[in-house]
N, C-alpha and C positions, 0 to 999 in steps of 0.2 A: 305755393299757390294751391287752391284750392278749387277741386274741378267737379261739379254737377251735372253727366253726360244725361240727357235724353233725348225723345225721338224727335223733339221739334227745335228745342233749345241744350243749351250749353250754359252752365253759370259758374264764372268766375269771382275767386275771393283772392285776396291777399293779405299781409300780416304786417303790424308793425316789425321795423328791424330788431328787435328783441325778439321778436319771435311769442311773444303773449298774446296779441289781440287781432284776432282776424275779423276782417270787413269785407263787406261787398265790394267786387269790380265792376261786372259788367254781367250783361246778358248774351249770349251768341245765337244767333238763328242756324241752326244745322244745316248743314246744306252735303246731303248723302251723293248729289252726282258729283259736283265740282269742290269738294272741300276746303269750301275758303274757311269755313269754322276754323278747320286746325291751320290755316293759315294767317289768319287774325290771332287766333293764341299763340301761332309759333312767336311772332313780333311784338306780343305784351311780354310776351315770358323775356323777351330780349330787353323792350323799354324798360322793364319793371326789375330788371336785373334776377330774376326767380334764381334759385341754386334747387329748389326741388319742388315736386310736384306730388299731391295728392288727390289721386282721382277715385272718388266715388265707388264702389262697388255692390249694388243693390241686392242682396241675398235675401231668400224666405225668411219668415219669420223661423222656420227651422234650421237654418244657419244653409239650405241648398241652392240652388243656380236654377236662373231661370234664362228668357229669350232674353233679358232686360242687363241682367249678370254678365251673358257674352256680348252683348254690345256694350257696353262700359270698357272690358275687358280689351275688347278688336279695335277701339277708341283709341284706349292707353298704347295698345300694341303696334299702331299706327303710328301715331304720332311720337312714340321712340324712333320709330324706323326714322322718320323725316328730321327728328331731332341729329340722329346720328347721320345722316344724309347733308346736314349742314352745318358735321365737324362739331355738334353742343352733344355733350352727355352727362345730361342734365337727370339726375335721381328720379324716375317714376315711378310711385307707393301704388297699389289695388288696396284703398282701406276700405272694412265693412262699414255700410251707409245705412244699417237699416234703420225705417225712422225716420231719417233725415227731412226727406220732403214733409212728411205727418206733423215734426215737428216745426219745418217752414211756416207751413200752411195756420197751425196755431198761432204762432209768433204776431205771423201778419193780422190774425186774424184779432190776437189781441191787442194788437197795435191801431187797431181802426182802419184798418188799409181795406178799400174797398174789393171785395171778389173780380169785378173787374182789372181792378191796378194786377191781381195775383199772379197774372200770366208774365208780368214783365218784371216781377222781385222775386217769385217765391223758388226759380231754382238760382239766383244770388245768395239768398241766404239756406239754403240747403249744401252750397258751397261751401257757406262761413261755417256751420255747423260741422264739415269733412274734416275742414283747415283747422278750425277751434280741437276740435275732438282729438286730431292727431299731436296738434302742439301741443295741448293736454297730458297726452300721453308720453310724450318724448319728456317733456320738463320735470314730469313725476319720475323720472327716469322706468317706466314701463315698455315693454316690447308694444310696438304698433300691431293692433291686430287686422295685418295685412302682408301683402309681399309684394316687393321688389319686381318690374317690371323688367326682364332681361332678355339682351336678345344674342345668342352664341349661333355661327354659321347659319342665320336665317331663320331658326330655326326656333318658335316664341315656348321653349318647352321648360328654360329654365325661371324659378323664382326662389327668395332669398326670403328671410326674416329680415325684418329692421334691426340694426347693429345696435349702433352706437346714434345717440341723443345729438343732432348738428347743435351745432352755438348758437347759430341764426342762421332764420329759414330761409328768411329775404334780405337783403342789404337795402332796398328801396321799396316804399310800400304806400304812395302817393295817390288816392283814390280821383282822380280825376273829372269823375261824375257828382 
């Protein structure tokens, strides 16, 4: 799955079970008190049968971190905890996003999709764009240029390179919308 964190929304993608073609899922409205966000994705990740997830990671155009960076980051790092919290330890990638929404924003834009429509697509296909990108890269047999979301005694200090290339991303990848 493919995961487009920002401040107001959340956009979800997923793959065919081959793992070549990522699509739009869904839109999530963020909700910073009560986080039903990550509670509506913890339950597609379950519907949709996910084995791993790529989330977003918005870096400068000089490759540095910004307010935007750690909240992506605190995201990803969150929702390990709650994954591991309910027994799923489920693969979570930090891949470099930059661009991504810039190139949303084109797609739709040469798509004919009206500025209006843009709030409720453009971080779906910023999604596909994460999802596309890293299956991309695994299939070329490429390192993802990201790391592994880990979490040892509480403590969110450790991350990993991408190993090895999965077979398939998703076993079920059923766009419902």
């Amino acid at each position: 799955m493919g995961v487009d964190v920002g401040n107001a929304r959340v956009g979800l993608a997923l793959c065919d079970p081959d793992g070549i073609l990522a699509t739009p899922l869904k839109t999530l409205r963020r909700d910073l008190k009560k986080n039903s966000d990550r509670r509506v994705l913890r339950k597609l990740l379950e519907v949709h049968d996910v084995t791993e997830i790529f989330v977003g990671l918005p870096k400068t155009m000089r490759g540095g971190e910004s307010a935007s960076t750690e909240m992506a980051r605190d995201y990803a790092l969150q929702l390990k905890r709650e994954l591991l919290a309910e027994n799923r330890d489920l693969p979570i990638w930090l891949v470099d996003e930059r661009l991504t929404t810039v190139s949303a924003h084109r797609s739709l834009h040469e798509a004919g999709v009206s500025s209006r429509d843009f709030k409720t697509m453009v971080d779906q296909v910023a999604a596909v764009n994460i999802l596309q990108y890293s299956l991309d890269s695994i299939k070329a047999g490429h390192s993802l240029p990201g790391t592994q979301v880990e979490i040892e005694d509480e403590i969110p200090t450790s991350v990993t390179e991408h190993a090895e290339p999965a077979e398939n991303e998703l076993d079920e990848t059923e766009n419902p919308e």
